[in-house]
MIRO-976991 format. One line per field, with one value per residue (C-alpha): x, y, z; residue in three letters; residue number from 0; chain. Coordinates in Angstrom, 1 decimal, always signed. Example, Ala and Ser with C-alpha at 12.3 -4.5 7.8 and 13.67 -1.06 7.14 Angstrom:
c1 +12.3	+13.7;
c2 -4.5	-1.1;
c3 +7.8	+7.1;
residu Ala	Ser;
num 0	1;
chaine A	A;
***
This chain:
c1 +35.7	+34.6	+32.8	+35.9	+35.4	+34.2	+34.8	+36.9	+33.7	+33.8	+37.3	+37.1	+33.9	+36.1	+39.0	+36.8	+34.9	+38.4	+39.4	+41.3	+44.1	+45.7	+46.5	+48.9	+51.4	+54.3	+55.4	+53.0	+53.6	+51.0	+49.4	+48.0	+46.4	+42.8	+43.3	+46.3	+44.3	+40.9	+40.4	+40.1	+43.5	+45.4	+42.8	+44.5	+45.1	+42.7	+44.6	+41.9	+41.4	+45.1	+44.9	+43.1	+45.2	+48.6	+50.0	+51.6	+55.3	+57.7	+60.6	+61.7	+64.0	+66.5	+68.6	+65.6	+64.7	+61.7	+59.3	+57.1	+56.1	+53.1	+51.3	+47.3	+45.3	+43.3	+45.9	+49.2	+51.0	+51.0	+52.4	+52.8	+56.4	+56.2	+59.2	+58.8	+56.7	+56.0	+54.0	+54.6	+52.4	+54.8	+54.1	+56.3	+55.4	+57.5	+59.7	+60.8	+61.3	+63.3	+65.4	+66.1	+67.0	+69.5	+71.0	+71.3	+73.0	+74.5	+75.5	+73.4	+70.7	+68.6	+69.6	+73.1	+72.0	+69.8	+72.3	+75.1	+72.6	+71.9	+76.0	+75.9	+72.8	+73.7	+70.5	+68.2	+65.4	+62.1	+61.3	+65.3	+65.2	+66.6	+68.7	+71.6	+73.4	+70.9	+67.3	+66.0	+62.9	+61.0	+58.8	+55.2	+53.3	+49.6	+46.8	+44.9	+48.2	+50.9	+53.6	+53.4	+54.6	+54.2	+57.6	+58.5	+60.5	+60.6	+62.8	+60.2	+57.4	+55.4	+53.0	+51.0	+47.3	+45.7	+42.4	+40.0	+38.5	+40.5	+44.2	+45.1	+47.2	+47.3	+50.5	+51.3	+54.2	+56.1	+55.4	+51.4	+51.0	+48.9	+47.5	+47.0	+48.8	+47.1	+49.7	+49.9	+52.5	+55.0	+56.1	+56.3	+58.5	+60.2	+60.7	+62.1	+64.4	+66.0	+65.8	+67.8	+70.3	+71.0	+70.6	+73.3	+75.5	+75.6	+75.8	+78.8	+80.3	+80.1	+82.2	+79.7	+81.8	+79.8	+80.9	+81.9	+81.3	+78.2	+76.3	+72.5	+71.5	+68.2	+71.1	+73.5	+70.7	+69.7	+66.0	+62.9	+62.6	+59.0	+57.7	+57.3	+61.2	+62.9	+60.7	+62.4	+66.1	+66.0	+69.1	+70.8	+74.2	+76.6	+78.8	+76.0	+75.8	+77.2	+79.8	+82.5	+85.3	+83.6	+83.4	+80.0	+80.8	+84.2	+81.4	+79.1	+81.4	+82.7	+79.0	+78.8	+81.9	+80.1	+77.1	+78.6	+81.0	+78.6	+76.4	+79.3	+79.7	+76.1	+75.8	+78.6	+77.4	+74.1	+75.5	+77.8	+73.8	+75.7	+73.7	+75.4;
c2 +77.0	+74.7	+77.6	+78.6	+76.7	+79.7	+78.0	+75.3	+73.2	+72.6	+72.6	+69.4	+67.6	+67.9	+66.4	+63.9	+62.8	+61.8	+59.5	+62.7	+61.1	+64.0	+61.8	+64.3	+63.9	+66.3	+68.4	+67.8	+69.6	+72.5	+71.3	+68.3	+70.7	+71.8	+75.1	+76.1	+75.0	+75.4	+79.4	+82.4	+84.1	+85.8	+84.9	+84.0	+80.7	+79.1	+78.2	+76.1	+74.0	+73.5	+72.6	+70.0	+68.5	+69.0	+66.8	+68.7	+68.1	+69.7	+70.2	+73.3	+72.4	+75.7	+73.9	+74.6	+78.2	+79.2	+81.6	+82.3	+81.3	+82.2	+81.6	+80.1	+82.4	+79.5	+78.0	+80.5	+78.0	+76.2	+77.5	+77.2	+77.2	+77.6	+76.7	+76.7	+73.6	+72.4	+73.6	+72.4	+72.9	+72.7	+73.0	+76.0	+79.7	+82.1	+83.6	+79.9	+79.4	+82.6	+82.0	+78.7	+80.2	+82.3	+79.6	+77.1	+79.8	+82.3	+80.7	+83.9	+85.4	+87.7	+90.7	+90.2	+89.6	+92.7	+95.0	+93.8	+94.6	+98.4	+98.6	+97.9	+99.8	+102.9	+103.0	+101.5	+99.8	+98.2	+95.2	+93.6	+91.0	+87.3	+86.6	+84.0	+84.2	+82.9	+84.4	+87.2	+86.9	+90.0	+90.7	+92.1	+91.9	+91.3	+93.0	+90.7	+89.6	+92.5	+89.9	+87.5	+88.0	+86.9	+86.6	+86.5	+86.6	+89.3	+88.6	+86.1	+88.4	+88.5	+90.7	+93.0	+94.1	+96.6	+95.7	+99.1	+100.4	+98.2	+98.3	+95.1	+93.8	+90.4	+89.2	+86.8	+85.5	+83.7	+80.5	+81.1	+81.6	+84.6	+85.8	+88.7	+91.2	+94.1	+96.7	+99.2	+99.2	+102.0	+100.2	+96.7	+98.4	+100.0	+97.0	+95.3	+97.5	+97.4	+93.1	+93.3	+95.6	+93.1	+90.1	+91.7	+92.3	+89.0	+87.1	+89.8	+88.3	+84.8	+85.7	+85.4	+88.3	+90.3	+90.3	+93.6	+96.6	+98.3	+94.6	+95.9	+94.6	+92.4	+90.2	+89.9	+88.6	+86.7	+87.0	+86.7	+89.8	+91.0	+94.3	+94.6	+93.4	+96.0	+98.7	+98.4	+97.6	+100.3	+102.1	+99.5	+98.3	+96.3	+98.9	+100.1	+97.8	+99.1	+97.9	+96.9	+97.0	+95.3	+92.1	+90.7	+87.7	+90.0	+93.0	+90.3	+89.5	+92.7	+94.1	+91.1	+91.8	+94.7	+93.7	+91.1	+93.9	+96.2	+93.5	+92.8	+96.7	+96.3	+93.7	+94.8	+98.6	+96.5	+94.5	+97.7	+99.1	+102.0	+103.9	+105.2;
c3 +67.0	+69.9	+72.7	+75.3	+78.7	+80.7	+84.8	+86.7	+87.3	+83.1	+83.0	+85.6	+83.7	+80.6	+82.3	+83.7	+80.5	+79.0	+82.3	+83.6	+81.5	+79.0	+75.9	+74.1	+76.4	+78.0	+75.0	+72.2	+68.3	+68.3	+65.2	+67.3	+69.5	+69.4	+71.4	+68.9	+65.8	+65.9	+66.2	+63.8	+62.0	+64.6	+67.4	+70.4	+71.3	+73.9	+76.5	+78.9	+75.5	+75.8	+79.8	+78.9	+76.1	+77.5	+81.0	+83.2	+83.8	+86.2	+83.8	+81.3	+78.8	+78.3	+75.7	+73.2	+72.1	+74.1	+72.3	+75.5	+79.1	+79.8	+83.5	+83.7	+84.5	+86.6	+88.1	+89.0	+89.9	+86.4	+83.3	+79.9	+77.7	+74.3	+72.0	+68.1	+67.2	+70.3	+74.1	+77.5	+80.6	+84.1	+87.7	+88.2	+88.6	+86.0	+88.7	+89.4	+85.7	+85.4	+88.3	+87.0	+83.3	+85.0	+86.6	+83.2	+81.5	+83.9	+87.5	+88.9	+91.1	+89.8	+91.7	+90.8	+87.6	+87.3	+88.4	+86.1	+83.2	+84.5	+84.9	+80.9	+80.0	+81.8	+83.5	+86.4	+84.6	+86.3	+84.1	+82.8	+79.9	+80.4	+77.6	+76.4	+73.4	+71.2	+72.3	+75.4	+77.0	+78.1	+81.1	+81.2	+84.7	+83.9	+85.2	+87.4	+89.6	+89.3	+91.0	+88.1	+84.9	+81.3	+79.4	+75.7	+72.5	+71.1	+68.5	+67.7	+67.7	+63.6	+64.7	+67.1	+66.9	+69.6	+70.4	+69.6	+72.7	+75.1	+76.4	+74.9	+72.1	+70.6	+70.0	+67.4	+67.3	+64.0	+64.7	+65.0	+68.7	+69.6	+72.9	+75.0	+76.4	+78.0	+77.1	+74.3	+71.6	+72.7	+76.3	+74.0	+71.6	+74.5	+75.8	+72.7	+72.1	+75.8	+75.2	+71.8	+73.4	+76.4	+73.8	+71.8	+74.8	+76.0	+72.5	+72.4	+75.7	+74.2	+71.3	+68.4	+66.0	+63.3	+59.9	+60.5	+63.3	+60.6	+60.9	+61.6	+64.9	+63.0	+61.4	+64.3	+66.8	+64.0	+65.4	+63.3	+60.2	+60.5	+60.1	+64.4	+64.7	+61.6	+63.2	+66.6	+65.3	+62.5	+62.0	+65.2	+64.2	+66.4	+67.2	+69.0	+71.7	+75.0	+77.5	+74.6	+76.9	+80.2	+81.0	+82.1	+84.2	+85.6	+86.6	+87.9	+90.6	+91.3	+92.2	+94.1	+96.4	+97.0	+98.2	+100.7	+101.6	+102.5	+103.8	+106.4	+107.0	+108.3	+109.8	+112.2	+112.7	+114.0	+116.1	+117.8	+117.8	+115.6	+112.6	+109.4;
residu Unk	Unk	Unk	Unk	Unk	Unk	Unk	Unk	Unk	Unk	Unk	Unk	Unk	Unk	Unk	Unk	Unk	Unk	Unk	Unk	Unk	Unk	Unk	Unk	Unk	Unk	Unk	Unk	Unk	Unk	Unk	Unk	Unk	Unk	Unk	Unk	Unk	Unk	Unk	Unk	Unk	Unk	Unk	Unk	Unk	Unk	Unk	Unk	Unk	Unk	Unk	Unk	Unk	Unk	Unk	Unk	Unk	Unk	Unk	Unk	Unk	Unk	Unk	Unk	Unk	Unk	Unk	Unk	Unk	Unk	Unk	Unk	Unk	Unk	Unk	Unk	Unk	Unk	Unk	Unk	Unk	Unk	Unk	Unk	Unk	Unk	Unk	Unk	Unk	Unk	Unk	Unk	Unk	Unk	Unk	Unk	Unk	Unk	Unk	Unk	Unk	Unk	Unk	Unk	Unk	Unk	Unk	Unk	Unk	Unk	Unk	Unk	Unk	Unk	Unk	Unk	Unk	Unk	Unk	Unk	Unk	Unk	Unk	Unk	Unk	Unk	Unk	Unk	Unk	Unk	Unk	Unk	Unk	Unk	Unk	Unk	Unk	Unk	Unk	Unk	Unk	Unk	Unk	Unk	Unk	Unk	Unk	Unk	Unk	Unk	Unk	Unk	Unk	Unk	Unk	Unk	Unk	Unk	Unk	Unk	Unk	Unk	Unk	Unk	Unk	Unk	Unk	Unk	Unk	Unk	Unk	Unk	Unk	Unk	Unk	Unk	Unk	Unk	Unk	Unk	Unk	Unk	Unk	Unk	Unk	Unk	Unk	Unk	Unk	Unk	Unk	Unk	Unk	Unk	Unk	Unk	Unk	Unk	Unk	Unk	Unk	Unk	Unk	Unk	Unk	Unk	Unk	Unk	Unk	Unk	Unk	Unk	Unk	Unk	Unk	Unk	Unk	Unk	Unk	Unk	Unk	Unk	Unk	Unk	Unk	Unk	Unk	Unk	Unk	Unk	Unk	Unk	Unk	Unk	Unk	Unk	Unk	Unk	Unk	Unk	Unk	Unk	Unk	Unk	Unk	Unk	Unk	Unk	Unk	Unk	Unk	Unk	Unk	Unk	Unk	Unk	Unk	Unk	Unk	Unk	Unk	Unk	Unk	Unk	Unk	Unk	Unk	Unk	Unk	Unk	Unk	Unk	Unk	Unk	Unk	Unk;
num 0	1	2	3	4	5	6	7	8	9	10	11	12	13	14	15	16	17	18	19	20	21	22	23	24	25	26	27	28	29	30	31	32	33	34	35	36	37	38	39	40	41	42	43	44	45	46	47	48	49	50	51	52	53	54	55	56	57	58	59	60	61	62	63	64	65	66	67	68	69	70	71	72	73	74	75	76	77	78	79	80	81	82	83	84	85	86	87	88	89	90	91	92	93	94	95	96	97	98	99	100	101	102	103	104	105	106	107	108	109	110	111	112	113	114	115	116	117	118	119	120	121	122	123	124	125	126	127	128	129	130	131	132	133	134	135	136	137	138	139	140	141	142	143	144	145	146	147	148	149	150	151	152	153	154	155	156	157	158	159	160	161	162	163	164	165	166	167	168	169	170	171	172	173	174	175	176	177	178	179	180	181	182	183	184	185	186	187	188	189	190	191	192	193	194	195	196	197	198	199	200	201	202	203	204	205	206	207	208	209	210	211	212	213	214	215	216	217	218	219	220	221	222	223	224	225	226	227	228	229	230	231	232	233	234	235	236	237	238	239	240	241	242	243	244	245	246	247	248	249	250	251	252	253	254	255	256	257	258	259	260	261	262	263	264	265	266	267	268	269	270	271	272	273	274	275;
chaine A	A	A	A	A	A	A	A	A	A	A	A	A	A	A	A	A	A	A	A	A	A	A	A	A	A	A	A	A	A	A	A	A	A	A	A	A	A	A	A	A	A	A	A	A	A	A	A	A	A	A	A	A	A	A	A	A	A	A	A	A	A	A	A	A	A	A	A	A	A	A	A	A	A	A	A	A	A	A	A	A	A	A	A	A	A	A	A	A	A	A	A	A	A	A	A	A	A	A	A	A	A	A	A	A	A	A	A	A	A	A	A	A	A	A	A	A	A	A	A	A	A	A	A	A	A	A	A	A	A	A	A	A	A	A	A	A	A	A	A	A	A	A	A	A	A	A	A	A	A	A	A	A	A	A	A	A	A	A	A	A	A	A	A	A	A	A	A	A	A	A	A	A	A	A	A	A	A	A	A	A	A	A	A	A	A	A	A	A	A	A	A	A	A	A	A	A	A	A	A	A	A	A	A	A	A	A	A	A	A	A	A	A	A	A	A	A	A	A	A	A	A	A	A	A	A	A	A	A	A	A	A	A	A	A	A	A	A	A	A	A	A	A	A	A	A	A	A	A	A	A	A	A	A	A	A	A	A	A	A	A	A	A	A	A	A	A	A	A	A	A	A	A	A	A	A;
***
């Protein structure tokens, strides 16, 4: 495997020794790329190989299935998306690419969106999947910059291996892509769990029926069967899922009447200089 590019100044004297013209274009098949090819079994994928190999584009394409999005660590204001077969490397942060995957499939912010989730779940959670009918996305906030996070599939996910010694897991996910995650495996699995839940809900809300109310959870998501994915759905059916009666889109609004409501209420008791 070719020796990892260890600063910008190599970064930029590779970039320059190929006419700082990135041949492989804006959404080349991962088999064409060195950083995805040319490493160890379940190694993770070297992503400043990749920087170099991929042009950078400005566009995320929602339509497809995405398996990850997954910020530079040289550069936070470049990222990479990763669908089944192919990578793309975009000038956009991953809050901009969230807020933007809310708006393709939802019409929503992510605060209204956040709370309409909790109303389902029961619960106020920190990190709340993204998810459509046919995949969820789950947040991890990484170590060196708290405010950006790493999101992924993780009904996609084949495998996960802790490092010994460290607080890092590779993740590999079914299509080959591995990298790292500095997180153990209880709060990924907790986080799993809480994704296939809101998956389910909201492929529910679209009108995708089971074959009946006892369909496990695996085959109604229709995600990836690996030994990572039955773990975290075992013994889930459908009938599980909560919120059968509510509406998402109906509670989504109502929450927001709300807010402006008591946003008015405020705004007003300011203005009158009067305190609650």
């Amino acid at each position: 495997m070719e020796e990892k590019i260890s600063s910008n100044a190599e970064l930029n004297a590779e970039y320059k020794a190929n006419k700082g013209i990135k041949t492989l274009g804006y959404k080349p098949n991962l088999m064409s790329l060195a950083g995805f090819i040319n490493r160890a079994m379940n190694e993770p994928v070297d992503l400043d190989q990749l920087y170099t190999e991929i042009s950078i584009g400005t566009s995320v394409n929602f339509k497809e299935e995405i398996y990850a999005i997954i910020p530079y660590e040289r550069e936070s204001a470049h990222t990479f998306i990763v669908y089944r077969d192919t990578a793309k490397l975009v000038e956009l942060g991953t809050d901009a690419i969230a807020k933007k995957f809310l708006c393709h499939y939802w019409k929503m912010d992510f605060a209204g969106y956040k709370q309409t989730v909790e109303n389902f779940l029961g619960y106020n959670a920190k990190n709340i999947p993204l998810a459509c009918e046919e995949f969820s996305l789950m947040p991890f906030s990484i170590s060196r910059d708290p405010d950006i996070d790493i999101w992924f599939n993780p009904g996609r996910i084949w495998d996960t291996n802790l490092i010994s010694g460290k607080e890092k897991t590779i993740i590999t996910l079914c299509n080959g892509f591995s990298f790292y995650l500095d997180r153990k495996g209880k709060s990924i699995y907790e986080q799993m769990y809480r994704a296939f839940i809101v998956h389910g809900i909201l492929r529910r809300y679209r009108g995708v029926a089971p074959a009946e109310p006892t369909m496990g959870l695996l085959e109604y998501l229709d995600i990836s069967s690996s030994s990572v994915t039955r773990k975290v759905t075992k013994g889930l059916e459908f009938r599980h899922i909560p919120g059968y009666e509510k509406d998402f889109c109906e509670i989504f609004l109502k929450l927001h009447d709300q807010f402006v409501k008591l946003g008015e209420k405020q705004r007003i008791l300011s203005s009158l200089n009067i305190s609650e």
